[in-house]
gemmi code that builds the backbone of each chain (N, CA, C; Angstrom):
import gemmi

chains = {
    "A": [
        ("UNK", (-10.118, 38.872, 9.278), (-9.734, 37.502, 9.670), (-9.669, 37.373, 11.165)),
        ("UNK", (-8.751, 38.374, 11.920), (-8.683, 38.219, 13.037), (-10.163, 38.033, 14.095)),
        ("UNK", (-11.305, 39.200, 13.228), (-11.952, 39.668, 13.776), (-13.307, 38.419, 13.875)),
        ("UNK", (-13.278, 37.941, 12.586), (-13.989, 36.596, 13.096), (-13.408, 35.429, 13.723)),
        ("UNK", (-12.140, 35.211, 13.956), (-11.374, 34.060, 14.714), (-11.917, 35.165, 16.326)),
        ("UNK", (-11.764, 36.051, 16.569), (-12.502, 36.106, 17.794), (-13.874, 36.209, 18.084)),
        ("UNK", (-14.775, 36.176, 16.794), (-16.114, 35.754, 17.129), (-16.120, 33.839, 16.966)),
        ("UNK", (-15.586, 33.414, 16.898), (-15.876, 31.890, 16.757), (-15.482, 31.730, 18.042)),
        ("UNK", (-14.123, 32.035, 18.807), (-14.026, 32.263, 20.179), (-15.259, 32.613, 20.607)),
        ("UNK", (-15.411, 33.895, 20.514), (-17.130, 34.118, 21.296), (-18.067, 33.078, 21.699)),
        ("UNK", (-18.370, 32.266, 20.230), (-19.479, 31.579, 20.072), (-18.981, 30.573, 21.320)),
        ("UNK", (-17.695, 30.426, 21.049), (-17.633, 28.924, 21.975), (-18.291, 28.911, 23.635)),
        ("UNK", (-17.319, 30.331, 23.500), (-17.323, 31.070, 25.076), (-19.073, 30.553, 25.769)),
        ("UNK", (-19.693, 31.465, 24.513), (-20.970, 31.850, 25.063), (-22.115, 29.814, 24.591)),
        ("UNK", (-21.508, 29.240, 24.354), (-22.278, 27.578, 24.232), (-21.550, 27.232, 25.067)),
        ("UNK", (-20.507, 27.571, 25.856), (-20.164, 26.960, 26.991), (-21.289, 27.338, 28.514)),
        ("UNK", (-21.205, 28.884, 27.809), (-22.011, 29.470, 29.247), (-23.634, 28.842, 29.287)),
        ("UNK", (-24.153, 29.033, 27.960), (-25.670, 28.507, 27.796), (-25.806, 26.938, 28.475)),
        ("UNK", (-24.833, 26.009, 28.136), (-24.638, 24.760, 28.481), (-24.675, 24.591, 29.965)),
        ("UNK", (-23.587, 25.441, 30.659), (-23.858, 25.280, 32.438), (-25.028, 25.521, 32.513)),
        ("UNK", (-25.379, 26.838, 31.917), (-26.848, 27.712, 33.038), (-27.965, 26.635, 32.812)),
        ("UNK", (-27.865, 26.122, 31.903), (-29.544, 25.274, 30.890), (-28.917, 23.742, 32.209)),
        ("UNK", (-28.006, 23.279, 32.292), (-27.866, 22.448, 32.817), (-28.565, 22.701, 34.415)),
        ("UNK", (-27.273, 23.622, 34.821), (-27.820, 23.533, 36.232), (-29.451, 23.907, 36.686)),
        ("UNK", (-30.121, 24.648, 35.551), (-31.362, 24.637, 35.790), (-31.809, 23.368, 35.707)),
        ("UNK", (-32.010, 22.491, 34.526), (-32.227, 21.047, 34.962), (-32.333, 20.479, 36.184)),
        ("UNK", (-31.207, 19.844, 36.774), (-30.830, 19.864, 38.245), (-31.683, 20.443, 38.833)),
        ("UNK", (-31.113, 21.595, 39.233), (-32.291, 22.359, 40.198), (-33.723, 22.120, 40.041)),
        ("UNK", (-34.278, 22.148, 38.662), (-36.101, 21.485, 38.431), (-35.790, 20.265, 38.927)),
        ("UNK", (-34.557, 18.897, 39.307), (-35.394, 17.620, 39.522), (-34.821, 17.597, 40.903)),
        ("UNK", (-33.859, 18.114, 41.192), (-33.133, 17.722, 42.867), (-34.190, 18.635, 43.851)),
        ("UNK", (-34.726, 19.699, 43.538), (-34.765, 20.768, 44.971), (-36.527, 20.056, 45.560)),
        ("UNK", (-36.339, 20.454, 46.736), (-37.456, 19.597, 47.282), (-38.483, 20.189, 47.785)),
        ("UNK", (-38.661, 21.977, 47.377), (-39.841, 22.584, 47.617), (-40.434, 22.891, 46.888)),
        ("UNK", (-41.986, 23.647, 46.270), (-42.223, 23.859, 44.790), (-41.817, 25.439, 44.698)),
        ("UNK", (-41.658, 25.811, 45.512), (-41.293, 27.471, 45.206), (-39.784, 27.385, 45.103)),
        ("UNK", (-39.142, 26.301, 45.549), (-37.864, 26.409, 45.377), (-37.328, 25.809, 43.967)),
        ("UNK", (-38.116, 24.678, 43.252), (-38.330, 24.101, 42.437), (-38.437, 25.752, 41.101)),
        ("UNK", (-39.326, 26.446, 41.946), (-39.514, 27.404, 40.857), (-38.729, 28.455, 40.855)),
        ("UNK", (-37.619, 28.619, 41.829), (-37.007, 29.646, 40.621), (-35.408, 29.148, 40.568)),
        ("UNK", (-34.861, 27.947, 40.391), (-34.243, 27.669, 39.451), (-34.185, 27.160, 38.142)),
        ("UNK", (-35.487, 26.698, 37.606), (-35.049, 27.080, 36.007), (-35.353, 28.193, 35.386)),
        ("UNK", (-36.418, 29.472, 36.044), (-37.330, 30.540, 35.741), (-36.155, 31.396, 35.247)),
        ("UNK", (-35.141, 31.250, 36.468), (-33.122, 32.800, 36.265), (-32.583, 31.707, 35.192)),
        ("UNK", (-32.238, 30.788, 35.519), (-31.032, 30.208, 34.992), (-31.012, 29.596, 33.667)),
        ("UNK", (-32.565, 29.272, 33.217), (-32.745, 28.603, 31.666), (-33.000, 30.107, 31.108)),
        ("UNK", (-33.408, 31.117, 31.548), (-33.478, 32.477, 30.812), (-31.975, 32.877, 30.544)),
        ("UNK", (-31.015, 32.656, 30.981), (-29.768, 33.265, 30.862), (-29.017, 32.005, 30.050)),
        ("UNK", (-29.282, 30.500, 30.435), (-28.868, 29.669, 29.294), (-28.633, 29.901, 28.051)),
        ("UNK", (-30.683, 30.526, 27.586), (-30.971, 30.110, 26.221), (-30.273, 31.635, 26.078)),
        ("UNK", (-30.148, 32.886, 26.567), (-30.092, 33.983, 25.969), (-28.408, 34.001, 26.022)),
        ("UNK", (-27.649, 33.203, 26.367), (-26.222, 33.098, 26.141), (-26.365, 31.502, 24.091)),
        ("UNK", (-27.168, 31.395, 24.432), (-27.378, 30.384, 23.069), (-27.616, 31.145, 21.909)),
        ("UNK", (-28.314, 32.576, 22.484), (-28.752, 33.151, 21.128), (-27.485, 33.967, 20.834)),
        ("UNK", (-26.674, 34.523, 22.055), (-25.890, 35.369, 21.611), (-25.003, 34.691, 21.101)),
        ("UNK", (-24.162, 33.462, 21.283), (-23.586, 32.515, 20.781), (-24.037, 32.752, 18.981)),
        ("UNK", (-25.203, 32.430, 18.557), (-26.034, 32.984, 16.950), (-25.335, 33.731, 16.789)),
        ("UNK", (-25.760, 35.060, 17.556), (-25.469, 36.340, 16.914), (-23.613, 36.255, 16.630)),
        ("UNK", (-22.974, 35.726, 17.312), (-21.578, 35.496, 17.066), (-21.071, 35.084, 16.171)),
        ("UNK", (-22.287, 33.760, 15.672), (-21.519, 32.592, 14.833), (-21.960, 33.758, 13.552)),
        ("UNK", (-23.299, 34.251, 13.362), (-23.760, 34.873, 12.460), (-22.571, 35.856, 11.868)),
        ("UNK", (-21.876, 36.217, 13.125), (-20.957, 37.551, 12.325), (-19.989, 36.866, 11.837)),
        ("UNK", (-19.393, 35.824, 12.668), (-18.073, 34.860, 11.870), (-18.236, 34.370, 10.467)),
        ("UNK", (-19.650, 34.215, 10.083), (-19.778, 33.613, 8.863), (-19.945, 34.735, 7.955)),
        ("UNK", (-19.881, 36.402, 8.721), (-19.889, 37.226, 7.139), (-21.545, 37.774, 7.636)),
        ("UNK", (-22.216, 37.242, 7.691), (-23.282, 38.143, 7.739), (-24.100, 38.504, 9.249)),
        ("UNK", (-23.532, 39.585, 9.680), (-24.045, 39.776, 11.270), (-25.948, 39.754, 11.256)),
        ("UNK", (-26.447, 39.356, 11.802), (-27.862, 39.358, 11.974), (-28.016, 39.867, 13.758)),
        ("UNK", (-29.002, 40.774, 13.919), (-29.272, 41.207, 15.157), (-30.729, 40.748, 15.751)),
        ("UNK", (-31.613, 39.799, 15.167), (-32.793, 39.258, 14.974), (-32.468, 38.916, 16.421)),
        ("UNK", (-31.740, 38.054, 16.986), (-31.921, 37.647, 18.239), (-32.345, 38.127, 19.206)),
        ("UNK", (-31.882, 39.200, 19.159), (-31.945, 40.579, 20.512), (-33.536, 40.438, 20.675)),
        ("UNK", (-34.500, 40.560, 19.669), (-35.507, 40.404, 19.412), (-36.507, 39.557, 20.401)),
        ("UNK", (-36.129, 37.868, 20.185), (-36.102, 36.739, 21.262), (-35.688, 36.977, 22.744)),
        ("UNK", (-34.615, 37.481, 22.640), (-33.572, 37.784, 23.979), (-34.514, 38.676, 24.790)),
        ("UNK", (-34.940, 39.721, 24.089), (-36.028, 41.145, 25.304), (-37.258, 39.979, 25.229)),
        ("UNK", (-37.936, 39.398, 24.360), (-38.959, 38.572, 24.634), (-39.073, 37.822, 25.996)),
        ("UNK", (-37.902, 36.955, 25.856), (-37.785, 36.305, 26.585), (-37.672, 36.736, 28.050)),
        ("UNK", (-36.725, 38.008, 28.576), (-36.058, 38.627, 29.948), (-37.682, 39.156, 29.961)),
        ("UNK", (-38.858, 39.708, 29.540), (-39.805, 40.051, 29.413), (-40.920, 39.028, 30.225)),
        ("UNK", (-40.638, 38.364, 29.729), (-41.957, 37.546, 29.880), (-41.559, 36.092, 31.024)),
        ("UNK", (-39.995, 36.306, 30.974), (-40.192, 35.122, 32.386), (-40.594, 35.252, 33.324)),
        ("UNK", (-40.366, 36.678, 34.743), (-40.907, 37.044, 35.782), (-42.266, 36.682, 35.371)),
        ("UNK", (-42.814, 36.963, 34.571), (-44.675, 37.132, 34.206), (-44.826, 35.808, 34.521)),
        ("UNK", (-44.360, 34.758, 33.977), (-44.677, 33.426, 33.886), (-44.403, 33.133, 34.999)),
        ("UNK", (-43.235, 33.243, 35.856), (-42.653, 32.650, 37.393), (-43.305, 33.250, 37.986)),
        ("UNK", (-43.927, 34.197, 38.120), (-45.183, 34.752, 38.938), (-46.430, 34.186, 38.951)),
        ("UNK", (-46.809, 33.629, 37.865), (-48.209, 33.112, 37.569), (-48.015, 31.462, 38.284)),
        ("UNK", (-46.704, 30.899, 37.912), (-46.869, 29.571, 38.661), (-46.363, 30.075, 40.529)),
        ("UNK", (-46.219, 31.021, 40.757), (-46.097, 30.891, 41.685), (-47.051, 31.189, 42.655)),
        ("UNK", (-48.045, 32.139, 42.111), (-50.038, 32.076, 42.263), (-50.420, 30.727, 42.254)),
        ("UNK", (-50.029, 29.915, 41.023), (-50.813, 28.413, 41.125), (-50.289, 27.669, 42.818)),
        ("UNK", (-48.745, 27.683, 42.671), (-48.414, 27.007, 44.116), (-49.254, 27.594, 45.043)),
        ("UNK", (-49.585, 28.739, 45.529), (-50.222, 29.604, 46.353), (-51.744, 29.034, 46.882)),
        ("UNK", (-51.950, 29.019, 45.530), (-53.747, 28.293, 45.082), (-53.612, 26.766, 45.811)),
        ("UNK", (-52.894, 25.707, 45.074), (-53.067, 24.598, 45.679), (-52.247, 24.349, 46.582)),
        ("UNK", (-51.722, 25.382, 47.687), (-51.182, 25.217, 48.388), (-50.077, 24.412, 48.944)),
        ("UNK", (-49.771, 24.531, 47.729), (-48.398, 23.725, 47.547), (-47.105, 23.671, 48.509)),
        ("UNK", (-46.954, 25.580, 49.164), (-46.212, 25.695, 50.032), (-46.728, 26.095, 51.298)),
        ("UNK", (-45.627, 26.494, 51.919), (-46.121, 27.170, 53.380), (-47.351, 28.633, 53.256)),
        ("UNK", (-48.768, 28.591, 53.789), (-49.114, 29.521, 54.098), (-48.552, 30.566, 54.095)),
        ("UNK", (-49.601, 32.261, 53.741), (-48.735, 32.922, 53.842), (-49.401, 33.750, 55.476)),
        ("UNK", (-48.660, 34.739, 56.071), (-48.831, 34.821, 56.917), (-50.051, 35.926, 57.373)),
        ("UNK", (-50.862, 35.810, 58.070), (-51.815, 36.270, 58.616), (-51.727, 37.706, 58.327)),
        ("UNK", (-52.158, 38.430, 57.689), (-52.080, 40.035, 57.543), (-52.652, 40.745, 58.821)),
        ("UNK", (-52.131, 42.074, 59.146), (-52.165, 42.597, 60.343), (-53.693, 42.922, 59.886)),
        ("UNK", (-54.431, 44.058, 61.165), (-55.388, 44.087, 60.877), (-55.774, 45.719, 60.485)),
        ("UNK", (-56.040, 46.241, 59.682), (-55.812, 47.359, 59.266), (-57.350, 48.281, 58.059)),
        ("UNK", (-58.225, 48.594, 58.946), (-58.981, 49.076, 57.791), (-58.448, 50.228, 56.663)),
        ("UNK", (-57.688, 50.500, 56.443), (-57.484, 52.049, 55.700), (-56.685, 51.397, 54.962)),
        ("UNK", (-56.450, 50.408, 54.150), (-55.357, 49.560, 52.787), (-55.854, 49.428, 51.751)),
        ("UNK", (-55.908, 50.425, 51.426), (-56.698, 50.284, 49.572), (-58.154, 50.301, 49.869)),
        ("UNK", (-59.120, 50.761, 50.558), (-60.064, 50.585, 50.854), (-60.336, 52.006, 50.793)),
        ("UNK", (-61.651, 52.333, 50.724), (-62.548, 53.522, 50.836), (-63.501, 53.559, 52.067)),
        ("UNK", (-62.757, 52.840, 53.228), (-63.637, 53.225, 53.998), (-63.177, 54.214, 55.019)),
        ("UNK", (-64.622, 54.382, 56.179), (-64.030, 55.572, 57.029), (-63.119, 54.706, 58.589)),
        ("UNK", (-61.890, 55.301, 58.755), (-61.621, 54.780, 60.013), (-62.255, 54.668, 61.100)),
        ("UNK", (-62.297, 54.008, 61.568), (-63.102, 54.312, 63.303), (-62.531, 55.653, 63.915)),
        ("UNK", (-63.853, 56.313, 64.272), (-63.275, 57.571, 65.055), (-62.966, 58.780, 64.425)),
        ("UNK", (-63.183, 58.567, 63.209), (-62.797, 59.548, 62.246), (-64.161, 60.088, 61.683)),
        ("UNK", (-65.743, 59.635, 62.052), (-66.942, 59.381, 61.423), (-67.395, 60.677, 61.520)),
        ("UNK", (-66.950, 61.820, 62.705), (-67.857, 62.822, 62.922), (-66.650, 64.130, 61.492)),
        ("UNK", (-65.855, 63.796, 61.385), (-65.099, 64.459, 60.401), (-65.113, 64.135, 59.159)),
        ("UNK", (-65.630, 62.867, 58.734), (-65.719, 62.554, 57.405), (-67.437, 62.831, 57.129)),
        ("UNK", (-67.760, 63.267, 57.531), (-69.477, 63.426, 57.252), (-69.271, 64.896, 56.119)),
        ("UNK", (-70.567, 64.400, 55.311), (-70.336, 65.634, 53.912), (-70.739, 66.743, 54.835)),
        ("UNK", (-70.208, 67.943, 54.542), (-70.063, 69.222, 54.594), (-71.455, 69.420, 53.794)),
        ("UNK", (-72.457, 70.035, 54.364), (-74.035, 70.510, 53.945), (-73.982, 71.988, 54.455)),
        ("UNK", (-74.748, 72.082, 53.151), (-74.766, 74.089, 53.696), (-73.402, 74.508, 53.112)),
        ("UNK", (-72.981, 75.355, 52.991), (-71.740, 76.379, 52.624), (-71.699, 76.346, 51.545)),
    ],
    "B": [
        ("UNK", (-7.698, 28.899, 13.097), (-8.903, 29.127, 12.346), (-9.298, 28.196, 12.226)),
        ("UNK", (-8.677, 26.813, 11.820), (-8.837, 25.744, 11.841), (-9.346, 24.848, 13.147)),
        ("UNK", (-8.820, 25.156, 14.032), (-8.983, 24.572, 15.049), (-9.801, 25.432, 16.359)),
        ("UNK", (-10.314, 26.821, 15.701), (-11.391, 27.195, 16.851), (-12.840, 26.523, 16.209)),
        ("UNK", (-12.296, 26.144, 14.846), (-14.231, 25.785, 14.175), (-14.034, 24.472, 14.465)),
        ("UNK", (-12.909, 23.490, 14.995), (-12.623, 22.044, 15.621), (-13.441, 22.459, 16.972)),
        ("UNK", (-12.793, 23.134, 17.836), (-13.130, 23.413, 18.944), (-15.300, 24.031, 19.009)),
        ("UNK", (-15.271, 24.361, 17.853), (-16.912, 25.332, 18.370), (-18.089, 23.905, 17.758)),
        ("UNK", (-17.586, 23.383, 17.345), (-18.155, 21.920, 16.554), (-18.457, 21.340, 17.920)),
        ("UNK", (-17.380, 20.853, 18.976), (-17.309, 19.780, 20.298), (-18.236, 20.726, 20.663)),
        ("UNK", (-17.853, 21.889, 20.984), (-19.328, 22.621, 22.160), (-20.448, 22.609, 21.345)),
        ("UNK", (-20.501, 22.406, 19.908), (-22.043, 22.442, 19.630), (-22.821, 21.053, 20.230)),
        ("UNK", (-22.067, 19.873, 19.741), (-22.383, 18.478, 20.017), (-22.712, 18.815, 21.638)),
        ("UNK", (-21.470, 19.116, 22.243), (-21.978, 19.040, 24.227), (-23.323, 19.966, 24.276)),
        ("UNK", (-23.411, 21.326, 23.885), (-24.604, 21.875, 23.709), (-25.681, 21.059, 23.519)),
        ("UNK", (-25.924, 19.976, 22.223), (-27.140, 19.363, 21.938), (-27.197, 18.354, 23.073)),
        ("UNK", (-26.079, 17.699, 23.761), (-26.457, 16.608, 25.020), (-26.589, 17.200, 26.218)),
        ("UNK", (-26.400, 18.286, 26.314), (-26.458, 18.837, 27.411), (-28.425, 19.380, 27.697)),
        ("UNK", (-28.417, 19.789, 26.241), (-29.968, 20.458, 25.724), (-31.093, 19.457, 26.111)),
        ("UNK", (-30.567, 17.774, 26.175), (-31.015, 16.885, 25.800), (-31.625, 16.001, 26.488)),
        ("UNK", (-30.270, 16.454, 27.564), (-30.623, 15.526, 29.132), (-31.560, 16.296, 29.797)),
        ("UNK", (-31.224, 17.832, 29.444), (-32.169, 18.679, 30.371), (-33.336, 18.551, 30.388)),
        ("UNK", (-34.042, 18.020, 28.977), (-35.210, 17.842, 28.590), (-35.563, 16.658, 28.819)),
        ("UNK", (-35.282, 16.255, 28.996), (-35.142, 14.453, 29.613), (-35.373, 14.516, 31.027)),
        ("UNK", (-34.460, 15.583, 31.741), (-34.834, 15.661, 33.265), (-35.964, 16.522, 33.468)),
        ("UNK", (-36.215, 17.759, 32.669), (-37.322, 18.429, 32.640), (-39.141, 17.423, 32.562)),
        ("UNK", (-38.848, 16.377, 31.878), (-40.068, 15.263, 31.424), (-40.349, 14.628, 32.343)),
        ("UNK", (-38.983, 14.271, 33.374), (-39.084, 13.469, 34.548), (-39.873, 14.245, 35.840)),
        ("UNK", (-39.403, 15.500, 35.510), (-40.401, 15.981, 36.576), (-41.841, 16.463, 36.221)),
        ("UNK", (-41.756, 16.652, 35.459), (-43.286, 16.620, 34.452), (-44.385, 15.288, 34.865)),
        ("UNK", (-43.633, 14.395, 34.769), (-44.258, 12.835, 34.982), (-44.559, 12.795, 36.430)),
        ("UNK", (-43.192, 12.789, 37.219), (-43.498, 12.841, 39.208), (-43.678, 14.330, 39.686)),
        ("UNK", (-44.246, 15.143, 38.936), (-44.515, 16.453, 39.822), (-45.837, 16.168, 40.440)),
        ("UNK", (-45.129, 16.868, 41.847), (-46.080, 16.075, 42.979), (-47.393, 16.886, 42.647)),
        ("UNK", (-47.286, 18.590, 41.950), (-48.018, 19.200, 42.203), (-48.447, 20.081, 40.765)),
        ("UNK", (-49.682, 20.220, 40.440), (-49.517, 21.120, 39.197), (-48.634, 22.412, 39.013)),
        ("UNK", (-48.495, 23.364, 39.996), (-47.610, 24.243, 39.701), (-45.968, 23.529, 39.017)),
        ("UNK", (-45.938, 22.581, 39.655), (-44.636, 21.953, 39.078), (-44.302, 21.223, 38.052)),
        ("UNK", (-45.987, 20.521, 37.412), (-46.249, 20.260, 35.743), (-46.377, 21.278, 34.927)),
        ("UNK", (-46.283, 22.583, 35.367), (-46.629, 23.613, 34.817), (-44.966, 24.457, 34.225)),
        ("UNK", (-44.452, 24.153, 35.510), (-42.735, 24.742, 35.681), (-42.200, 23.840, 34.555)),
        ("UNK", (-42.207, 22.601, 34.707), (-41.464, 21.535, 33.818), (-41.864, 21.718, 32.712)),
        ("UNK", (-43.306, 21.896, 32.236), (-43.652, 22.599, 30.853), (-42.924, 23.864, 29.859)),
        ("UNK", (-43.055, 24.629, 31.119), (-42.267, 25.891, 30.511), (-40.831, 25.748, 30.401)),
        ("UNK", (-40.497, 24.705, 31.389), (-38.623, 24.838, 31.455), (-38.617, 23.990, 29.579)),
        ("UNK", (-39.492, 22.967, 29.384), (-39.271, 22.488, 28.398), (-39.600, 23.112, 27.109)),
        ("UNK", (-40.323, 23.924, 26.780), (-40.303, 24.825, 26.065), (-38.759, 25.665, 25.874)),
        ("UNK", (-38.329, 26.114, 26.998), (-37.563, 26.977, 27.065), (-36.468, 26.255, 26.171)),
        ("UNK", (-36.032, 24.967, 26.404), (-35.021, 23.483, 26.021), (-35.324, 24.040, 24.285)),
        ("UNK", (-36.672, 23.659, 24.128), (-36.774, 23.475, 22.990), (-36.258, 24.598, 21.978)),
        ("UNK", (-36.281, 25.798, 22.566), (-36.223, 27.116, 21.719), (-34.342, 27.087, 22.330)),
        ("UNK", (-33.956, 26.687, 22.724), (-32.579, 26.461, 23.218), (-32.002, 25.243, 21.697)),
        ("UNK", (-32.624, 24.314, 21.573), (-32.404, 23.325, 20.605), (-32.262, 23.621, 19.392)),
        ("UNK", (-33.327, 24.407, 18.935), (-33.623, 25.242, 17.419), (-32.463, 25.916, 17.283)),
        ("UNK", (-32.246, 26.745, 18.143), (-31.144, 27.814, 17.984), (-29.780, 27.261, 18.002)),
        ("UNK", (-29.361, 26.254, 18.500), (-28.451, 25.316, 18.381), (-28.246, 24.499, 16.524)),
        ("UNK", (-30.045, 24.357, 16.190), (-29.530, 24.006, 15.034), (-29.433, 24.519, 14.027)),
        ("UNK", (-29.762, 25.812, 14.379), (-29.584, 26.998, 13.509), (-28.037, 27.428, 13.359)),
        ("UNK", (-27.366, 27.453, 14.606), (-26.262, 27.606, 14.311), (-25.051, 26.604, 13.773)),
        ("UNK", (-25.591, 25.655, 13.750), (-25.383, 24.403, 13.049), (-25.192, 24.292, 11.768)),
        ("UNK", (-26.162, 24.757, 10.906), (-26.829, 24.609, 9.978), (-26.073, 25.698, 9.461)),
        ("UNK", (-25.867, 26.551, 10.362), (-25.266, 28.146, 9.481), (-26.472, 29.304, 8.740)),
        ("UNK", (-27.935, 28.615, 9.112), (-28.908, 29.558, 8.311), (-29.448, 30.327, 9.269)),
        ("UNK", (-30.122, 31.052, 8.657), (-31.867, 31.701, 9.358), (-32.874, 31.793, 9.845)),
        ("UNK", (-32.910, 30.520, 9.233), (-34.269, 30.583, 8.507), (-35.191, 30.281, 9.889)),
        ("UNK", (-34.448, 29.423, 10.926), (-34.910, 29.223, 11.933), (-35.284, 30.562, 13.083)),
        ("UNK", (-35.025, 31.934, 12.419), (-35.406, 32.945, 13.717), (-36.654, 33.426, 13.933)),
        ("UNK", (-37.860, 33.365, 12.854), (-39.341, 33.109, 12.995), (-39.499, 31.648, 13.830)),
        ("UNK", (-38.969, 30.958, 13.804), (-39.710, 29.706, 14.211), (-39.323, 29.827, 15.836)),
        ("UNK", (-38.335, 30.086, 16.263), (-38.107, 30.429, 17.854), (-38.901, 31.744, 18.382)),
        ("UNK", (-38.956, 32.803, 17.518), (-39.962, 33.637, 17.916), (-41.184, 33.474, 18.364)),
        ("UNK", (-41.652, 32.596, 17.387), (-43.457, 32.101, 17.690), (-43.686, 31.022, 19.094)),
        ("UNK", (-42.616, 29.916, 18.030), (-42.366, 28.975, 19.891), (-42.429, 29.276, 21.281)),
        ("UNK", (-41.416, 30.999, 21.057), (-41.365, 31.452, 22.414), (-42.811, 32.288, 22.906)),
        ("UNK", (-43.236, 32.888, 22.421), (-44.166, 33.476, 22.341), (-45.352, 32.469, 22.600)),
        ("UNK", (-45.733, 31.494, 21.725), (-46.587, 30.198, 22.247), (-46.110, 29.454, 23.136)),
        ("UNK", (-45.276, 29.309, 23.776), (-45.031, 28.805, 25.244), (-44.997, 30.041, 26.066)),
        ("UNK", (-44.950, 30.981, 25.756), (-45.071, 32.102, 26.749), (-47.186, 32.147, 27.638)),
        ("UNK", (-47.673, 32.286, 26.202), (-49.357, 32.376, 26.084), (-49.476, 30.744, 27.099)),
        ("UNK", (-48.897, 29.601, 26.585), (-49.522, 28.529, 27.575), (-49.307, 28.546, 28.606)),
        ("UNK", (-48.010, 28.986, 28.953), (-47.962, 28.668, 30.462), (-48.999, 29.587, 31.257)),
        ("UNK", (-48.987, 31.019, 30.884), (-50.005, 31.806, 31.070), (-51.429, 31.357, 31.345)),
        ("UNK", (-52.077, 30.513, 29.977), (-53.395, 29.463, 29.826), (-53.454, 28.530, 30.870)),
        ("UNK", (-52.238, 28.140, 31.117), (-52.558, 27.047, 32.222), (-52.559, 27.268, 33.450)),
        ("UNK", (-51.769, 28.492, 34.104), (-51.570, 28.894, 35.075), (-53.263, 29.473, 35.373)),
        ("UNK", (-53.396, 30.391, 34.735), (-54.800, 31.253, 34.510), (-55.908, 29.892, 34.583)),
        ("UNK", (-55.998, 28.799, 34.059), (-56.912, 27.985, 33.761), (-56.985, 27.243, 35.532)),
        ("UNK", (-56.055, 26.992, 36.461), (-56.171, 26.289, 37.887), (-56.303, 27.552, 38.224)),
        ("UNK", (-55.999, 28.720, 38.542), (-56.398, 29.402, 39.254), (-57.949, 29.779, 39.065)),
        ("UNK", (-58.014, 30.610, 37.909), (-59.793, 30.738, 37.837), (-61.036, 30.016, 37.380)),
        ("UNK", (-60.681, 28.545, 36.800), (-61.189, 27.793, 36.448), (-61.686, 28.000, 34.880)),
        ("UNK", (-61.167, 29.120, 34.177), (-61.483, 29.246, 32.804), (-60.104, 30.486, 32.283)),
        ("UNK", (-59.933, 30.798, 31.101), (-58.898, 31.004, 30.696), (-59.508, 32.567, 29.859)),
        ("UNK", (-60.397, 32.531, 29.253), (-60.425, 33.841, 29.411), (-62.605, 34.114, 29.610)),
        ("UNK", (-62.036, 35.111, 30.470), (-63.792, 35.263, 31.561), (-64.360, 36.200, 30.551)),
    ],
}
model = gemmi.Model(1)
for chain_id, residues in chains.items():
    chain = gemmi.Chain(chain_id)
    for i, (resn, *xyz) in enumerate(residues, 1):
        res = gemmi.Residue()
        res.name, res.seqid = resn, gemmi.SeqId(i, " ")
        for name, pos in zip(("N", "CA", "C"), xyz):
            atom = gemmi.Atom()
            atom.name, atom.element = name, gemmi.Element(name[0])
            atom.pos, atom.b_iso = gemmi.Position(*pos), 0.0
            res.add_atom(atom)
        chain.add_residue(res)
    model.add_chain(chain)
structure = gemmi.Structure()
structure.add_model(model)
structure.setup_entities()
């Protein structure tokens, strides 16, 4: 008895918390006035909303007698795959240049490249003979 | 006992208006996003609403039956935003 009167507590706890986070992400998608800034308040804050909504489930689930752990399921889905997604729109901003340029890269032949440095040409020559 | 399932009832109701407006403000920027990355954001935030909603009426409802149906949702809004993002950047979705 006790033990589900403190999961119904839980549930509340945790539809209170889903309710701010899902909210203030809202907000943040219509008030903020840059698109990269635009993008990462609902990307953190609707991920931690909905995954305080599911655990809220998993709460109500145990109060009613039958615990179900299915959520957890959704929950890694979800912490999974948002960076992926807030990354990809944040390539699109990039693309249509939505924000500020990014800044001029130094100048550097030897970065992931296979080539020979300058000056380095009489030492990188194949070894013939031996 | 009585009065925490009084009390978890009001947060379900604020839950669904809260779920409600978001998606409401999520549409609004959908409509005036100045920029596709940001029809793209408002897409996914609304997805996100939606699989937020289900699960709300799942716990509502007191069933199940709804934990395939948020799985796939999430998972198919996961793949679009992906499709669409992938589709302005390279001009096709899969090369």
């Amino acid at each position: 008895m006790t033990l589900e009167l403190i999961a119904i507590y839980a549930t509340i706890v945790f539809l209170i918390i889903g309710a701010i986070f899902t909210f203030v992400a809202a907000i943040g998608l219509l008030k903020l006035n840059d698109s990269m800034t635009r993008l990462h308040a609902p990307t953190k804050a609707a991920t931690v909303g909905i995954g305080a909504f599911l655990l809220a489930s998993m709460a109500h689930a145990y109060a009613l007698g039958e615990p179900s752990f299915h959520e957890l399921l959704i929950l890694a889905f979800l912490f999974v795959t948002a960076p992926i997604s807030a990354n990809f729109i944040a390539k699109v901003n990039i693309h249509k240049r939505a924000c500020e340029a990014l800044p001029v890269p130094a100048e550097d032949e030897m970065w992931s490249t296979l080539d020979v440095p300058p000056g380095e040409e009489a030492r990188a020559k194949p070894q013939t003979g031996a | 006992m009585s009065f925490a399932l009084e009390v978890m009832n009001w947060m379900l109701i604020a839950g669904f208006t809260v779920l409600s407006v978001s998606q409401l403000m999520a549409m609004v920027r959908l409509v005036i996003g100045p920029d596709t990355g940001d029809r793209i954001l408002a897409l996914d935030t609304m997805v996100l609403n939606a699989i937020g909603l289900i699960v709300l009426l799942g716990v509502t409802q007191g069933t199940r039956v709804y934990f395939e149906v948020t799985l796939i949702i999430a998972m198919l809004g996961f793949v679009s935003t992906v499709a669409l993002a992938r589709f302005v950047l390279r001009g096709d979705i899969i090369e």
